[in-house]
C-alpha beads as a LAMMPS data file, in Angstrom:
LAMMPS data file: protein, C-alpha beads

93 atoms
92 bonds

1 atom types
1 bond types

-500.0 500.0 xlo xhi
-500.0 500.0 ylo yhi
-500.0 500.0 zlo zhi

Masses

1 110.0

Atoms # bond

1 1 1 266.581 97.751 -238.828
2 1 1 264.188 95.217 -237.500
3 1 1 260.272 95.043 -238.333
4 1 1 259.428 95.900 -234.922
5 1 1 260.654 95.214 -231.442
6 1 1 258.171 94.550 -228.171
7 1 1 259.639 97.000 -225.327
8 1 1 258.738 96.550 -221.747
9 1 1 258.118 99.545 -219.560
10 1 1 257.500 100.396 -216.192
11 1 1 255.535 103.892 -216.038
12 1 1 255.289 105.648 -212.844
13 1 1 252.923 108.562 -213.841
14 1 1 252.698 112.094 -212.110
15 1 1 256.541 112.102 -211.676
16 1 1 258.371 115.427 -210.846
17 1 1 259.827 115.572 -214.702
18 1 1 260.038 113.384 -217.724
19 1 1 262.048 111.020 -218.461
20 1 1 263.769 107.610 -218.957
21 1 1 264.944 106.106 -216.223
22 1 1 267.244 103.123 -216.999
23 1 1 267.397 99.685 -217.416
24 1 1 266.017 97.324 -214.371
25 1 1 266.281 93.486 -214.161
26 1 1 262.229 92.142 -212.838
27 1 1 261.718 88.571 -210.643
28 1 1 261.932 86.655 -214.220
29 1 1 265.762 88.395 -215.010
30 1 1 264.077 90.116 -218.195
31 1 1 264.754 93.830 -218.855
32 1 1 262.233 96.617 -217.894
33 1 1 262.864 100.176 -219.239
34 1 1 261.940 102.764 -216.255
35 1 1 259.957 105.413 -217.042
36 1 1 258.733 108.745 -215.504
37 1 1 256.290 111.372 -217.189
38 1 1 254.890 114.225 -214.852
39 1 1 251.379 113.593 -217.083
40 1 1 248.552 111.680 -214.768
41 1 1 247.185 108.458 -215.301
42 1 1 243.359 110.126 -216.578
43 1 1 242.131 109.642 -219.781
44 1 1 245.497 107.715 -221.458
45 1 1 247.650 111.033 -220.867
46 1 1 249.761 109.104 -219.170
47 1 1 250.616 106.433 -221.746
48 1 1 250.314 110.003 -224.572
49 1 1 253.174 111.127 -222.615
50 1 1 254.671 107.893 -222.525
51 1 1 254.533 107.922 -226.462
52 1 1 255.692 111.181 -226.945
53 1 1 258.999 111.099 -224.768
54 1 1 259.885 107.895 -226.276
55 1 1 259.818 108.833 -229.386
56 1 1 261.690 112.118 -228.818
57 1 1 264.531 109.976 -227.108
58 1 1 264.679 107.629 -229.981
59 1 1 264.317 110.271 -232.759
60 1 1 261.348 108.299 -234.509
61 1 1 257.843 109.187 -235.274
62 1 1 255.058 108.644 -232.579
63 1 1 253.182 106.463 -234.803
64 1 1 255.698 104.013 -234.773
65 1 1 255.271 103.112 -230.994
66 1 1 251.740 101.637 -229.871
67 1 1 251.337 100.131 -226.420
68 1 1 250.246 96.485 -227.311
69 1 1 249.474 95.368 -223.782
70 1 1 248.646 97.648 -219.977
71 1 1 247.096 100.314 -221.536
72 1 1 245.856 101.132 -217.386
73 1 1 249.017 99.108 -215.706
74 1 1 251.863 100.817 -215.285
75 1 1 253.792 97.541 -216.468
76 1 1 253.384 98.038 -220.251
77 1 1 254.908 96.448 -223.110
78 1 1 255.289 98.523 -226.442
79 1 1 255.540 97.811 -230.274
80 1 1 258.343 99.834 -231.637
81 1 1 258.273 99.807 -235.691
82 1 1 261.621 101.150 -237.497
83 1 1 264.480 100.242 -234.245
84 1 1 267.650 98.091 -234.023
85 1 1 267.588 96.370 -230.814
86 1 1 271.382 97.980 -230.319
87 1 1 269.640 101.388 -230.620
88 1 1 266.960 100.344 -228.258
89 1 1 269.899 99.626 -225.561
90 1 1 271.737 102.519 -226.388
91 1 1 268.540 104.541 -224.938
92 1 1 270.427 104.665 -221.330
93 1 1 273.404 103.183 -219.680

Bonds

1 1 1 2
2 1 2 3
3 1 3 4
4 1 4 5
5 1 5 6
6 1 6 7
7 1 7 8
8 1 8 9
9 1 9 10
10 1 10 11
11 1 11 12
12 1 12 13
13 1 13 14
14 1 14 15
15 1 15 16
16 1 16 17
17 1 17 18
18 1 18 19
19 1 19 20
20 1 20 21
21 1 21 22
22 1 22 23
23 1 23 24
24 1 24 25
25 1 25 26
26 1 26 27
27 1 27 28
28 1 28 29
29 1 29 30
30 1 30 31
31 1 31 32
32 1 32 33
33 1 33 34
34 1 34 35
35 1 35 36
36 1 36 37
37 1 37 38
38 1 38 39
39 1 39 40
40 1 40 41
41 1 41 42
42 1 42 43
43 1 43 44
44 1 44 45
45 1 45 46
46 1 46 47
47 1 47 48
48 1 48 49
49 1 49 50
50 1 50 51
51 1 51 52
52 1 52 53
53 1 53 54
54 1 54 55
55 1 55 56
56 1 56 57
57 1 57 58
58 1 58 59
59 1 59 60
60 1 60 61
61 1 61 62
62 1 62 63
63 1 63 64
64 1 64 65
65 1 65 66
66 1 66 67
67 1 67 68
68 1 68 69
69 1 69 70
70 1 70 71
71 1 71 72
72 1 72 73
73 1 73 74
74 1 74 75
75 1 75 76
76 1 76 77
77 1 77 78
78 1 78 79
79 1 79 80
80 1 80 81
81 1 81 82
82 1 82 83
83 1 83 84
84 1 84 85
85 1 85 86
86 1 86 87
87 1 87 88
88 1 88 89
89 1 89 90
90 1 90 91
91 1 91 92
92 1 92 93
């Protein structure tokens, strides 16, 4: 297991259902995980939602994910405490 690992996300908030979309390469060829959570972007519910669907996918506690930078873009890059980067790629194909 590593310390922690920095994740970036794209969120598109007020989606039809939850969930993680898949890997997508942006303009600089770095990774960006895709996800969707039918919460709106009000009062951080979005990035609560965010949180909590991660964490269910990964099986970890949501105190071990914090959103270290976009807290209101939808481009947001995560701390993850307690993850091997192979799990982290396992998320989705």
């Amino acid at each position: 297991m590593s310390d922690c690992l920095e994740l970036p996300v794209r969120l598109t908030p007020k989606a039809s259902r939850n969930q993680v979309g898949g890997w997508v390469c942006d303009d600089q060829g770095q990774d960006i995980l895709k996800i969707s959570v039918t919460a709106v972007p009000e009062k951080g519910k979005a990035n609560k939602a965010l949180i909590a669907l991660l964490a269910k996918h990964l099986k970890i506690p949501k105190s071990d994910i914090t959103i270290i930078r976009g807290e209101t873009d939808r481009n947001k890059i995560l701390k993850i405490n307690n993850i091997s980067n192979d799990t982290l790629k396992a998320l989705c194909p």
